[in-house]
PDB file of N, CA, C and O in Angstrom:
ATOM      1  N   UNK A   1     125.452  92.394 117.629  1.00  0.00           N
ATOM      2  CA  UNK A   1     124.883  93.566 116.981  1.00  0.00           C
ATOM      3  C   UNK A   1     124.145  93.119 115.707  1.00  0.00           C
ATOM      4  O   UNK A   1     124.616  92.230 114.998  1.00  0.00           O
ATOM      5  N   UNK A   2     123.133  93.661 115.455  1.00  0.00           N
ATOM      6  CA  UNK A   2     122.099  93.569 114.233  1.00  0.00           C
ATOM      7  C   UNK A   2     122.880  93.896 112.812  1.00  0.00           C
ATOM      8  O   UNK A   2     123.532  94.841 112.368  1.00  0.00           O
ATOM      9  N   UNK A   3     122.533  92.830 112.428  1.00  0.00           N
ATOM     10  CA  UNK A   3     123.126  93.601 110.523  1.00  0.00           C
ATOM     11  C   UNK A   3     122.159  94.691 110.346  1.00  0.00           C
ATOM     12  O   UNK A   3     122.699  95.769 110.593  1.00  0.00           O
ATOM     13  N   UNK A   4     120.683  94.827 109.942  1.00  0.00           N
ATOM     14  CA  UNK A   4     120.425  95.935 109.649  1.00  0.00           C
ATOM     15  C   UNK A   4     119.294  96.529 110.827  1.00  0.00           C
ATOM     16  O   UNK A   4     118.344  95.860 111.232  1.00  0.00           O
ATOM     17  N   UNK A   5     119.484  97.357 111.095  1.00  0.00           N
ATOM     18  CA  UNK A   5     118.606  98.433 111.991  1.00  0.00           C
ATOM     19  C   UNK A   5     117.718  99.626 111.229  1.00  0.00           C
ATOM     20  O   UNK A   5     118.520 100.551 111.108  1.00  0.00           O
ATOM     21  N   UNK A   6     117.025  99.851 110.919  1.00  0.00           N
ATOM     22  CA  UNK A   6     116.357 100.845 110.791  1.00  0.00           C
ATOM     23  C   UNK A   6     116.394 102.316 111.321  1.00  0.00           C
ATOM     24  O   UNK A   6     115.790 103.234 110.765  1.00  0.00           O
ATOM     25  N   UNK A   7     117.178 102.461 112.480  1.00  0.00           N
ATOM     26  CA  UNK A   7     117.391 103.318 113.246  1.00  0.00           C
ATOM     27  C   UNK A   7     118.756 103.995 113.068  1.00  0.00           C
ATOM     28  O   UNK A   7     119.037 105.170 113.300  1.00  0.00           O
ATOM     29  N   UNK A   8     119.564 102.993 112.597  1.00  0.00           N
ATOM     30  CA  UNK A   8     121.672 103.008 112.262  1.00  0.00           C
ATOM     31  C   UNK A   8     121.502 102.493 110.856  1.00  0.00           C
ATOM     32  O   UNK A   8     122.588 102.601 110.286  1.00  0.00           O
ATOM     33  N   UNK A   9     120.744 102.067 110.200  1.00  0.00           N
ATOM     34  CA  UNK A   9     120.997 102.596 108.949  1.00  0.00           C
ATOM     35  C   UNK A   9     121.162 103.498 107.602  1.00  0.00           C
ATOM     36  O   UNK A   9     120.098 104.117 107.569  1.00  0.00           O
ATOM     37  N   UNK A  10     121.752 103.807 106.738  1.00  0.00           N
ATOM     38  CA  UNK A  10     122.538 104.656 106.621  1.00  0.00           C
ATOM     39  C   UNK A  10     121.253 105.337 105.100  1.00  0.00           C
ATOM     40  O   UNK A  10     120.800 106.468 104.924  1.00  0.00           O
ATOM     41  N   UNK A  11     121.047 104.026 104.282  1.00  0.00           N
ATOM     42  CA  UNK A  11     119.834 103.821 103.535  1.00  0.00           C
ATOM     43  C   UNK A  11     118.807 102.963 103.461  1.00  0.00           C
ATOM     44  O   UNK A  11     118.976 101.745 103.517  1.00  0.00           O
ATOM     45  N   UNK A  12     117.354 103.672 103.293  1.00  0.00           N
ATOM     46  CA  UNK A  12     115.928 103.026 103.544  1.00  0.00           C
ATOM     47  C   UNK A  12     116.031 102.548 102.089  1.00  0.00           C
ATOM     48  O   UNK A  12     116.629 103.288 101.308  1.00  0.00           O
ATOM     49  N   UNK A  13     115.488 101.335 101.613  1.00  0.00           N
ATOM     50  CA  UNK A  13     114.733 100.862  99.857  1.00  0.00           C
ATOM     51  C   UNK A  13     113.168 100.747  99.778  1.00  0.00           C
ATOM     52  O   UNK A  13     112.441  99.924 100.333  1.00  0.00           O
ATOM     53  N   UNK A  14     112.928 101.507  99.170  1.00  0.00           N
ATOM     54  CA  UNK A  14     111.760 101.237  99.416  1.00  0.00           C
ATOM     55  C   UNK A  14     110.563 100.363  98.213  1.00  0.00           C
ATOM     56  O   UNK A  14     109.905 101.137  97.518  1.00  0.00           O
ATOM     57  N   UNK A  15     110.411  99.439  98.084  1.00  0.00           N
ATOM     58  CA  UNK A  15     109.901  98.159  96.649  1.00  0.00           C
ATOM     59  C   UNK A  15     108.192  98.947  96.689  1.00  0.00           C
ATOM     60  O   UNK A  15     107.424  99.178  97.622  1.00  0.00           O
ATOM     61  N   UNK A  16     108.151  99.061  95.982  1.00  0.00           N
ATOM     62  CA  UNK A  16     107.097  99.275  95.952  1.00  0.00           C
ATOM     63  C   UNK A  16     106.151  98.659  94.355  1.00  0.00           C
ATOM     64  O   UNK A  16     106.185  99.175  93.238  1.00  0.00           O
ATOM     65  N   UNK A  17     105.408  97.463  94.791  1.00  0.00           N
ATOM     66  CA  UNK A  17     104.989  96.691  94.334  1.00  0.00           C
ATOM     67  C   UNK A  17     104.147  96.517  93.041  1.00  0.00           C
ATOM     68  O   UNK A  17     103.928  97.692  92.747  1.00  0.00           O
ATOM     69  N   UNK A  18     103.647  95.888  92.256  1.00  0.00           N
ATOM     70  CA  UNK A  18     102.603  96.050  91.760  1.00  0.00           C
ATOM     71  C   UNK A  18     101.218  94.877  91.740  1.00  0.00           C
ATOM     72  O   UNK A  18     101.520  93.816  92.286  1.00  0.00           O
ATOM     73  N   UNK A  19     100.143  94.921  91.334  1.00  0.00           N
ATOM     74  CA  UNK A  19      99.088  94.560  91.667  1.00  0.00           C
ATOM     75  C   UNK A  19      98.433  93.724  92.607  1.00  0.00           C
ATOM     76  O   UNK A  19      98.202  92.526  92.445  1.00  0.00           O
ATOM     77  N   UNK A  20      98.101  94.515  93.747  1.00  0.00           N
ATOM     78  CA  UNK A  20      98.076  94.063  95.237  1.00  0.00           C
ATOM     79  C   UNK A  20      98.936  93.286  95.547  1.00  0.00           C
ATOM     80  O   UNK A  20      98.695  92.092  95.726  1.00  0.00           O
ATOM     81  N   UNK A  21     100.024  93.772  95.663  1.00  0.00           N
ATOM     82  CA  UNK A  21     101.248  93.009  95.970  1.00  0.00           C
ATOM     83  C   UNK A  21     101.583  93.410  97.110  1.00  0.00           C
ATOM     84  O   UNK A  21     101.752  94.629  97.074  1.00  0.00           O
ATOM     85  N   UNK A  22     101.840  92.793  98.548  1.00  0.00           N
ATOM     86  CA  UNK A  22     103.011  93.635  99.562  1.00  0.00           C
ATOM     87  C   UNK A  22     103.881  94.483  99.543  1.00  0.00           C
ATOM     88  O   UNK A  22     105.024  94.031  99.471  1.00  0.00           O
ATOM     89  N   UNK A  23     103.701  96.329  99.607  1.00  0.00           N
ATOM     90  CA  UNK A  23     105.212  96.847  99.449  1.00  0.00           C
ATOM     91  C   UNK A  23     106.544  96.352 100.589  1.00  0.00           C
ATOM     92  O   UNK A  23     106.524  96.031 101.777  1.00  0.00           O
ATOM     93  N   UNK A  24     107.362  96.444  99.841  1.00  0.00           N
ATOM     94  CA  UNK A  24     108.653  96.254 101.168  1.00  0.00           C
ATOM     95  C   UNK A  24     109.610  97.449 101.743  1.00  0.00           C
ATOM     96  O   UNK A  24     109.188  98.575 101.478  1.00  0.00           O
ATOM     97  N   UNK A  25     110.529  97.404 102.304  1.00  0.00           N
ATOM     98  CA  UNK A  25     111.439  97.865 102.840  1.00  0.00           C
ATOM     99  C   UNK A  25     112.459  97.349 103.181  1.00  0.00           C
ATOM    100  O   UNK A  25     112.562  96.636 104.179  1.00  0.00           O
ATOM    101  N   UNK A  26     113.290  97.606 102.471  1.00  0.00           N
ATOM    102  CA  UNK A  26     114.488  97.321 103.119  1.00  0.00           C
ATOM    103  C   UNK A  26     115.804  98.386 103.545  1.00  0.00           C
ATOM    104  O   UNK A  26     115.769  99.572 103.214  1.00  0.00           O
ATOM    105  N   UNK A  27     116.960  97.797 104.319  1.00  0.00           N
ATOM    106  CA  UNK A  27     117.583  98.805 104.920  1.00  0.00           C
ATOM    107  C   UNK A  27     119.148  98.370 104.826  1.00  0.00           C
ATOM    108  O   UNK A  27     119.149  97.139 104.825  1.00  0.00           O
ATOM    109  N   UNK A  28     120.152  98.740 104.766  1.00  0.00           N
ATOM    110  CA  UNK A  28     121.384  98.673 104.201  1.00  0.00           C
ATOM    111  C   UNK A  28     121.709  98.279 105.361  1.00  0.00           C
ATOM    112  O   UNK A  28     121.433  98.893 106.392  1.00  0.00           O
ATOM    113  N   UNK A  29     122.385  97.113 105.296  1.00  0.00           N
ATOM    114  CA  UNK A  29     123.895  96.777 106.162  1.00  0.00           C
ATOM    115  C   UNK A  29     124.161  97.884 107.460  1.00  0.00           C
ATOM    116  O   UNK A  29     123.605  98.860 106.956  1.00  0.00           O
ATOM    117  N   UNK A  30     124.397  98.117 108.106  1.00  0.00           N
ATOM    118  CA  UNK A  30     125.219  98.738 109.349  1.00  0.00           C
ATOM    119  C   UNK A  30     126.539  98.770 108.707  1.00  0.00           C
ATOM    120  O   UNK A  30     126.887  99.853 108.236  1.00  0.00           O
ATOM    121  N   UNK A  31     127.321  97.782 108.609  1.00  0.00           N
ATOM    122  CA  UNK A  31     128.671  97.992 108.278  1.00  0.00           C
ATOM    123  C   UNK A  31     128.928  98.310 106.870  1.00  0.00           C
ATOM    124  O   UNK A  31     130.029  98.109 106.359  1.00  0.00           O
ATOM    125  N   UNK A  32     127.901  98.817 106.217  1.00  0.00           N
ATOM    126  CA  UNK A  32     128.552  99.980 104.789  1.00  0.00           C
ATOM    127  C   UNK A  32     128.096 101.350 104.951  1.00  0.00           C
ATOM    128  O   UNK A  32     128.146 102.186 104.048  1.00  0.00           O
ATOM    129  N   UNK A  33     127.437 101.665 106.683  1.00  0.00           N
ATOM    130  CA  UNK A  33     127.438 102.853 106.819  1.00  0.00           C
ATOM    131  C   UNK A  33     128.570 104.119 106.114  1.00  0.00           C
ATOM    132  O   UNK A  33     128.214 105.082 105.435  1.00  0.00           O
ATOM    133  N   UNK A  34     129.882 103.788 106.486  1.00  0.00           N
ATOM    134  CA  UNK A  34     130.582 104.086 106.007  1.00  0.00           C
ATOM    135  C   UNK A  34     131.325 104.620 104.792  1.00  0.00           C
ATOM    136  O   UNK A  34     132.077 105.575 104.601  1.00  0.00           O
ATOM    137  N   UNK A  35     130.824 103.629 104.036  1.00  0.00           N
ATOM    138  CA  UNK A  35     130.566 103.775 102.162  1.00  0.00           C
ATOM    139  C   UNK A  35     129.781 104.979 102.014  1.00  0.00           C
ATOM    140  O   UNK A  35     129.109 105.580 102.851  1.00  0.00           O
ATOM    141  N   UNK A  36     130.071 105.309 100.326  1.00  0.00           N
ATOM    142  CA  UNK A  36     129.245 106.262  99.413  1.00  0.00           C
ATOM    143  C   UNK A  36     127.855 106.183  99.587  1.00  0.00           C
ATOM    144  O   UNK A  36     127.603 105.400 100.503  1.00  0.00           O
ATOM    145  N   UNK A  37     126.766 106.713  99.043  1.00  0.00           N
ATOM    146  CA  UNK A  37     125.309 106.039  98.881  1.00  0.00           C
ATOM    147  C   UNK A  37     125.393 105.629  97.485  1.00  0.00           C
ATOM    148  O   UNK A  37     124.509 104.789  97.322  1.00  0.00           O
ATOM    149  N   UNK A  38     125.940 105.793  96.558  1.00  0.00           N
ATOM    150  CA  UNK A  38     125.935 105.220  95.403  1.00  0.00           C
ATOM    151  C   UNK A  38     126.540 103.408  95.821  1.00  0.00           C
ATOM    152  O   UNK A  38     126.008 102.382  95.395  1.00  0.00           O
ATOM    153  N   UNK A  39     127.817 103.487  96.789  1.00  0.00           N
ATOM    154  CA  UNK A  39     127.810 101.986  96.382  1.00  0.00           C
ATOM    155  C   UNK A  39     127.163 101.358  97.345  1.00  0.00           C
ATOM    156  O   UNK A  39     127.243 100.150  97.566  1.00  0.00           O
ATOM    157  N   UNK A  40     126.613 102.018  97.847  1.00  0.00           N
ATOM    158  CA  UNK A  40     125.430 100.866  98.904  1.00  0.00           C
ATOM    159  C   UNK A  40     124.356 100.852  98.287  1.00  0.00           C
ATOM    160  O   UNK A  40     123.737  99.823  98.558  1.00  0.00           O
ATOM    161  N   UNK A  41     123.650 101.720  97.344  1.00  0.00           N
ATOM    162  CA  UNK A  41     122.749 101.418  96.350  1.00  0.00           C
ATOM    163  C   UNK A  41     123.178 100.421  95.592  1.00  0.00           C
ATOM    164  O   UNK A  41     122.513  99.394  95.732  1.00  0.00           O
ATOM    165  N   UNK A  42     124.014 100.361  94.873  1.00  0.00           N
ATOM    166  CA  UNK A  42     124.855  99.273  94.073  1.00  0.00           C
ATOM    167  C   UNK A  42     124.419  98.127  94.399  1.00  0.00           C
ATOM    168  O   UNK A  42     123.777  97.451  93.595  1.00  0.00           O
ATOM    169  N   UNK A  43     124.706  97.688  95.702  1.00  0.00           N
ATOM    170  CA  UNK A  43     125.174  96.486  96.355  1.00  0.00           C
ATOM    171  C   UNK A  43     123.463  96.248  96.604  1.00  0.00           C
ATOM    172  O   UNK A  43     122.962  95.249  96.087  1.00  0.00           O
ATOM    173  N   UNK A  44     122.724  97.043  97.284  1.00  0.00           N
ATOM    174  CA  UNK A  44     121.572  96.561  97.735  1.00  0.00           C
ATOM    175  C   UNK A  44     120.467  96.221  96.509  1.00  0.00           C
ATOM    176  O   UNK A  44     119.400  95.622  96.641  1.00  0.00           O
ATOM    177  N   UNK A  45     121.174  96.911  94.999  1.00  0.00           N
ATOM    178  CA  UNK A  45     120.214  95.996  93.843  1.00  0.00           C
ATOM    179  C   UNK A  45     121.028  94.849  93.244  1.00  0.00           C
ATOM    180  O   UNK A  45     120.550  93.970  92.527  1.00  0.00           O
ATOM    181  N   UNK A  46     122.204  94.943  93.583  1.00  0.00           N
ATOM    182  CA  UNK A  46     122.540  93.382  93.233  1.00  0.00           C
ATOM    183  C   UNK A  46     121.897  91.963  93.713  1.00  0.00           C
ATOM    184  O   UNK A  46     121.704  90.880  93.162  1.00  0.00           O
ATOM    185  N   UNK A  47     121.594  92.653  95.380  1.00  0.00           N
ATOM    186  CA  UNK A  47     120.608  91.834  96.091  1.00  0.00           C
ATOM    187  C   UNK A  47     119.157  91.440  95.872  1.00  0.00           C
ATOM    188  O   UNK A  47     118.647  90.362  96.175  1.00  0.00           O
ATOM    189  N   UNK A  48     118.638  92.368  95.361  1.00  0.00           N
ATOM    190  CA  UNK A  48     117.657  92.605  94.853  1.00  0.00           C
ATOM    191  C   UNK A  48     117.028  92.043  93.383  1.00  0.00           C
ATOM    192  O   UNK A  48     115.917  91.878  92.881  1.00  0.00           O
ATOM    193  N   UNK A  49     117.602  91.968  93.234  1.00  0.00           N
ATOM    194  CA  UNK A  49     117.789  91.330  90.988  1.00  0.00           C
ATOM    195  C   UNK A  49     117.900  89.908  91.401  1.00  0.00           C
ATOM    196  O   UNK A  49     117.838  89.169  90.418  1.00  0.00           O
ATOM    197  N   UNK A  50     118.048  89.252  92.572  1.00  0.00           N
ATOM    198  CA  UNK A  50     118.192  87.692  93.024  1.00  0.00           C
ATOM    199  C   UNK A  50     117.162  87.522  93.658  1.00  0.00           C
ATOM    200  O   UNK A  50     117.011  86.326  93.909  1.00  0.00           O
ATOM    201  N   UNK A  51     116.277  88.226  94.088  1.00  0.00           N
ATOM    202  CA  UNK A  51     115.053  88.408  95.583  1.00  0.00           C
ATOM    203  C   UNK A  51     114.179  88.068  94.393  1.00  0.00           C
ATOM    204  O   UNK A  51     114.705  88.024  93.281  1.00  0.00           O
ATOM    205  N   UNK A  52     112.813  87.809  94.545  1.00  0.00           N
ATOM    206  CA  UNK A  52     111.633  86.954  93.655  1.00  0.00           C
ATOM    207  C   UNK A  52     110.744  88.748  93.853  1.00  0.00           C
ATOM    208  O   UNK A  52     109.759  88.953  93.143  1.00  0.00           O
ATOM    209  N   UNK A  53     111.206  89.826  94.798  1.00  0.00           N
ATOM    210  CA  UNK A  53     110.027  90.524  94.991  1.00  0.00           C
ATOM    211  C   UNK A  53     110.801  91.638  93.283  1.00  0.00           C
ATOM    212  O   UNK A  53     110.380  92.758  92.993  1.00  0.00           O
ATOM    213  N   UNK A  54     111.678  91.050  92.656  1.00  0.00           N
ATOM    214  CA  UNK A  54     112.172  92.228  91.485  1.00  0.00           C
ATOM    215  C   UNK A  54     111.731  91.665  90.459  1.00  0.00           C
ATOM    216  O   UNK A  54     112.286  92.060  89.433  1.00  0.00           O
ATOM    217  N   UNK A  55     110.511  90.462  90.230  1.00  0.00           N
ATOM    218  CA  UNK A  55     109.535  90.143  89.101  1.00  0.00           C
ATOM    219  C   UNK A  55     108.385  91.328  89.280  1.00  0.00           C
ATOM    220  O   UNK A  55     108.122  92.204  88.456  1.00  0.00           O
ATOM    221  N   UNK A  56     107.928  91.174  90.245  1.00  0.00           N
ATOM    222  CA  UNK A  56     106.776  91.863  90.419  1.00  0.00           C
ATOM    223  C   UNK A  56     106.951  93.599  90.764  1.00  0.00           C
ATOM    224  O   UNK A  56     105.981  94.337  90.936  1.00  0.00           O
ATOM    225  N   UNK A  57     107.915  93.903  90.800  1.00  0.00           N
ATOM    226  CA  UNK A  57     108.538  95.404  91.543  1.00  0.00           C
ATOM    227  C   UNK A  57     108.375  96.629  90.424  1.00  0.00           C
ATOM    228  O   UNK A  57     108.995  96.466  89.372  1.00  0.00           O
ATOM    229  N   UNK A  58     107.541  97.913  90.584  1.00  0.00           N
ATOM    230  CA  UNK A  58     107.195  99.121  89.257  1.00  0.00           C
ATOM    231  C   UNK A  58     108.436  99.826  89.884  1.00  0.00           C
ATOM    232  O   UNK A  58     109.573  99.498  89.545  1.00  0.00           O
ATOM    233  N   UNK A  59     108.295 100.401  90.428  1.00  0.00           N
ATOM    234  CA  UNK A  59     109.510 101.496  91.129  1.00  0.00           C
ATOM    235  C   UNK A  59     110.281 101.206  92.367  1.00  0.00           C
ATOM    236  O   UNK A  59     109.601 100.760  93.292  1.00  0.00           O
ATOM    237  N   UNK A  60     111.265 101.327  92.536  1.00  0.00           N
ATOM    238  CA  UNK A  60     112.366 101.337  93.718  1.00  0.00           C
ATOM    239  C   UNK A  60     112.943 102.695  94.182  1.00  0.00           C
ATOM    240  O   UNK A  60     113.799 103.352  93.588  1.00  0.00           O
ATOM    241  N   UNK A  61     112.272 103.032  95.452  1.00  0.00           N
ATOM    242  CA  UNK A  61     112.969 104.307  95.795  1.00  0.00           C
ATOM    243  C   UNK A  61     114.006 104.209  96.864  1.00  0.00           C
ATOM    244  O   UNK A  61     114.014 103.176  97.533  1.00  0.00           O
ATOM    245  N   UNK A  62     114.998 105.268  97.150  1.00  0.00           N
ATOM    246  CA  UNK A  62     116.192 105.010  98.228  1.00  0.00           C
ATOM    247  C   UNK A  62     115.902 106.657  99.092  1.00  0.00           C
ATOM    248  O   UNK A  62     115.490 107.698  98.581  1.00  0.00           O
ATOM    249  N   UNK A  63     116.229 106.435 100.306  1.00  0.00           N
ATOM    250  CA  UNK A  63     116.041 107.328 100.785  1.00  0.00           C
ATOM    251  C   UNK A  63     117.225 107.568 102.270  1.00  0.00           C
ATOM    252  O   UNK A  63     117.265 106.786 103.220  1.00  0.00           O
ATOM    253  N   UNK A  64     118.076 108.795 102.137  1.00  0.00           N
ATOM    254  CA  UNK A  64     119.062 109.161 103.405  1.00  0.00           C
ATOM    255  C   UNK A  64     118.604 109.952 103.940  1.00  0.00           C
ATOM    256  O   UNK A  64     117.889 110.769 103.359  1.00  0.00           O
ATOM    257  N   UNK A  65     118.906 110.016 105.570  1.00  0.00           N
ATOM    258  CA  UNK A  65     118.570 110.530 106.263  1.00  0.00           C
ATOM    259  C   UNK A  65     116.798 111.257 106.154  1.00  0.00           C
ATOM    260  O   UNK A  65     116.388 112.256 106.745  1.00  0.00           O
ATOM    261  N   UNK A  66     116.101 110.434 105.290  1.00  0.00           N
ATOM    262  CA  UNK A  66     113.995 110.842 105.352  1.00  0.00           C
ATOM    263  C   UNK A  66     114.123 111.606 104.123  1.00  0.00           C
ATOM    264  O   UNK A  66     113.047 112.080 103.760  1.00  0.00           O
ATOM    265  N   UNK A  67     115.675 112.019 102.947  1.00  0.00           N
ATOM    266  CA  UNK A  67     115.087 112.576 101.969  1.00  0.00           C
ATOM    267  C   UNK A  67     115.106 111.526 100.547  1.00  0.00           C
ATOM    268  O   UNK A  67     116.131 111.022 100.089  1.00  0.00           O
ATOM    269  N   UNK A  68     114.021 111.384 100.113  1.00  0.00           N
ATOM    270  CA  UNK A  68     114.908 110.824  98.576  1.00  0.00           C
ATOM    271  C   UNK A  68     115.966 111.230  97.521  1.00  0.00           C
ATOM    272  O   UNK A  68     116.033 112.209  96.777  1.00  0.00           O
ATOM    273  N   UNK A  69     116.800 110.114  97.707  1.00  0.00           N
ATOM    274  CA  UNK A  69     117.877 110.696  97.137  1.00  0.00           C
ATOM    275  C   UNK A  69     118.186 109.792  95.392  1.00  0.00           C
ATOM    276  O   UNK A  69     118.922 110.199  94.494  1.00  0.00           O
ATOM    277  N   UNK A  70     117.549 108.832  95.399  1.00  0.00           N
ATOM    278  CA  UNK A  70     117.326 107.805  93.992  1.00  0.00           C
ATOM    279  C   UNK A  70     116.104 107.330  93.516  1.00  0.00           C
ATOM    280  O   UNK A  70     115.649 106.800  94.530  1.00  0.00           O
ATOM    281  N   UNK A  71     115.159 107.151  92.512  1.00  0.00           N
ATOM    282  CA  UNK A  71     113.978 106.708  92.228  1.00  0.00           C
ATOM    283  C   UNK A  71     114.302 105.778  91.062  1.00  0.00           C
ATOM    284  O   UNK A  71     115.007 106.280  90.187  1.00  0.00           O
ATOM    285  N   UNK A  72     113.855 104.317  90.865  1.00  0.00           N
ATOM    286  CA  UNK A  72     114.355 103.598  89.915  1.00  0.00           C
ATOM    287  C   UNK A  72     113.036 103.049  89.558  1.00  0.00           C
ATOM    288  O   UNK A  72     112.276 102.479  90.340  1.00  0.00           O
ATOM    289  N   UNK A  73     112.784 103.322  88.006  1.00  0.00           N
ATOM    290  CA  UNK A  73     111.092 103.117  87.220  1.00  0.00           C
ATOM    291  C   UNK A  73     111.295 102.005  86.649  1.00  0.00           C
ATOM    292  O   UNK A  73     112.237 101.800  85.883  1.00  0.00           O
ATOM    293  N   UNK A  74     110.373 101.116  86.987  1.00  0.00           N
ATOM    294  CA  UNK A  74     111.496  99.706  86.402  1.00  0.00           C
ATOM    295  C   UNK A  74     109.766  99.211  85.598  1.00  0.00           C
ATOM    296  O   UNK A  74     109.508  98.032  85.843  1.00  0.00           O
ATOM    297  N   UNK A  75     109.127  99.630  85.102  1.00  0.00           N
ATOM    298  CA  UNK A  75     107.392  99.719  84.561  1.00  0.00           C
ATOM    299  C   UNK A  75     107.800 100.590  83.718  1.00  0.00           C
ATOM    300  O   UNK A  75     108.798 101.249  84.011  1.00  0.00           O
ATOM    301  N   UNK A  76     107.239 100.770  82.671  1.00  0.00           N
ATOM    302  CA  UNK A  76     107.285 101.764  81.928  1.00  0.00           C
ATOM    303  C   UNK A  76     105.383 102.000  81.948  1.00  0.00           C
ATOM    304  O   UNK A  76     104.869 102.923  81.315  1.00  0.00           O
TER     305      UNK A  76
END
């Protein structure tokens, strides 16, 4: 079975870049479906603060089930 699916995952991230930069996506674990959305947010910027794309990154949004549920302004 897949660690993360897009389809069975529980939260979307969405990086959204700055100056012509690639936006990304990423998608939570399968097995912290289970968990809060606060601590799978948690966990997925701990990951994130180590990734090279959180030099270049203005905003980080999270999104359950297609609604946004966190927006993180990291640009002023």
């Amino acid at each position: 079975m897949a660690v993360f699916v897009p389809e069975n995952s529980k939260i979307k991230m969405v990086i959204l870049t700055q100056n012509n930069e690639s936006n990304a996506v990423w998608y939570s674990p399968i097995q912290q479906n289970q968990r809060n959305s606060k601590s799978i947010i948690s966990s997925m910027l701990r990951r994130f603060d180590k990734h090279k794309l959180a030099k270049i990154t203005n905003v980080i949004q999270f999104y359950e089930n297609g609604n946004l549920i966190e927006q993180i302004n990291l640009i002023d």
